[in-house]
C-alpha positions as CSV (number, residue, x, y, z in Angstrom):
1,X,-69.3,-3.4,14.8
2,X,-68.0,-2.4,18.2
3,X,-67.2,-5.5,19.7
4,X,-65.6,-6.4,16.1
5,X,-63.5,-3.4,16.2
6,X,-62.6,-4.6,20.0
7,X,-61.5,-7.6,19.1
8,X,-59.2,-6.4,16.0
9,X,-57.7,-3.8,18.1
10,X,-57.2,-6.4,21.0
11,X,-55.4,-9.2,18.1
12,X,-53.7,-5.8,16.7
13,X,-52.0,-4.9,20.1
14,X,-51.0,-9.0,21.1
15,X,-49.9,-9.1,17.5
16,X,-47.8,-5.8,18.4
17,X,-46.5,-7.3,22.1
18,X,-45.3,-10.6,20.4
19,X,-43.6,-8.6,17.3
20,X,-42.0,-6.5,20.5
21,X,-41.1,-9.9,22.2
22,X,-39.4,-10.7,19.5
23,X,-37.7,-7.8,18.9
24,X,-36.4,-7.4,22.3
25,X,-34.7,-11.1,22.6
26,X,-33.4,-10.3,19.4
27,X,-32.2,-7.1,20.3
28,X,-30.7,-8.6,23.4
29,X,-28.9,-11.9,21.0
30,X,-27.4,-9.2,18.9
31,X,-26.0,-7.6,22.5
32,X,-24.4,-10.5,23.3
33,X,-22.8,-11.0,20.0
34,X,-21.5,-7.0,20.2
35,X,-20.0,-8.0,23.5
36,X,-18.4,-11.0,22.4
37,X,-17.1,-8.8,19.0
38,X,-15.7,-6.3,21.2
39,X,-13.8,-8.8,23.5
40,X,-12.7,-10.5,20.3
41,X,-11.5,-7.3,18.7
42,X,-9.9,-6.5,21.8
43,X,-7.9,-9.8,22.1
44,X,-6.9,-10.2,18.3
45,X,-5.5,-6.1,18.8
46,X,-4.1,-6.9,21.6
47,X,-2.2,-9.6,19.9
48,X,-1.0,-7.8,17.3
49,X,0.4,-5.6,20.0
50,X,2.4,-7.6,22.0
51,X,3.3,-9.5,18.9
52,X,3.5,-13.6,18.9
53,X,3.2,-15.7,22.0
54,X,6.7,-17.5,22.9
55,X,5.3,-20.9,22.3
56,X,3.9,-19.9,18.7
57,X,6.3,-20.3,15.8
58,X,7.3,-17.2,14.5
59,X,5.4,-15.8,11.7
60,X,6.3,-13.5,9.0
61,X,4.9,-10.2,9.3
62,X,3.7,-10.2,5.7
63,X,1.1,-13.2,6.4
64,X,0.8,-11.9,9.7
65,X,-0.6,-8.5,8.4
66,X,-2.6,-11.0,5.8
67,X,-4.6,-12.5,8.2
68,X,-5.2,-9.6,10.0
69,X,-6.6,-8.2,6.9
70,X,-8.5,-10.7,5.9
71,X,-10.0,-11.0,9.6
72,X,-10.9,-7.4,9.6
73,X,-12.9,-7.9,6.6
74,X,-14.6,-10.8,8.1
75,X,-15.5,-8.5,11.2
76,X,-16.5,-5.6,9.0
77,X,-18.8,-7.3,7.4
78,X,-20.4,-9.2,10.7
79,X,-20.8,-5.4,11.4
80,X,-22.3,-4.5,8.4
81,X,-25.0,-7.2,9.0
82,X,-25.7,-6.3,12.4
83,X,-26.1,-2.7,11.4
84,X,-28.1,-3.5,8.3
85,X,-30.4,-5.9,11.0
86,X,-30.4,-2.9,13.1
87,X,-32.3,-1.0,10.6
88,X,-34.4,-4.1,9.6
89,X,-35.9,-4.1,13.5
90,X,-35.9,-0.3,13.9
91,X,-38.0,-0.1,10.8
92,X,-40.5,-2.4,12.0
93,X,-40.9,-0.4,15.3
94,X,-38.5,-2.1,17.4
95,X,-36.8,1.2,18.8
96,X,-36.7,0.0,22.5
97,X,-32.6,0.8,23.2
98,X,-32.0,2.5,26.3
99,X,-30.9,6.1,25.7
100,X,-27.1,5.6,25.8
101,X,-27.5,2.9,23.9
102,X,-29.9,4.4,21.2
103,X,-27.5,7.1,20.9
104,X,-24.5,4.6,20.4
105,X,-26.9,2.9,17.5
106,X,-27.8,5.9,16.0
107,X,-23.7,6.9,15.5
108,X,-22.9,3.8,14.0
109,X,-25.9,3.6,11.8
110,X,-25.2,7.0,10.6
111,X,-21.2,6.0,9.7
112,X,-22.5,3.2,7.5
């Protein structure tokens, strides 16, 4: 019985150190995807800032505000996955964010 007990709680905590594994590259995919997000959001607001690039044809402001809008919705919901994934892996134990980071997580899992 011992040694059986052993050997589930050794296949338990591998089982544990993979699903961890996991987590973490996963956790790390998603980071670079945030990053990319927030350089996107950056340019795309920084666009609609300076207004259109000489060598672009004007556009009129209605379609302009269009696409905006409709790329805002496409962002918001990449957001909305991410945080909803979020919750997915911190459900299943995968609470491994640094503390500024955890803290950053919890905020905008508490706005959704």
């Amino acid at each position: 019985d011992l040694a059986a007990s052993h050997r589930e709680a050794v296949r338990q905590r591998e089982e544990r150190e993979w699903h961890n594994a996991r987590l973490r590259q996963e956790n790390a995919r998603l980071r670079l995807e945030n990053r990319r997000l927030r350089r996107e959001n950056r340019c795309l607001f920084r666009q609609a800032l300076l207004g259109p690039s000489p060598d672009k044809s004007p556009v009129e402001p209605g379609e302009e505000a269009e696409a905006l809008r409709a790329q805002l919705g496409r962002l918001q919901e990449k957001h909305r996955r991410a945080l909803r994934h979020l919750r997915r892996c911190r459900a299943a134990g995968g609470q491994e964010a640094s503390g500024a980071e955890d803290g950053e997580l919890d905020e905008l899992l508490l706005e959704e």
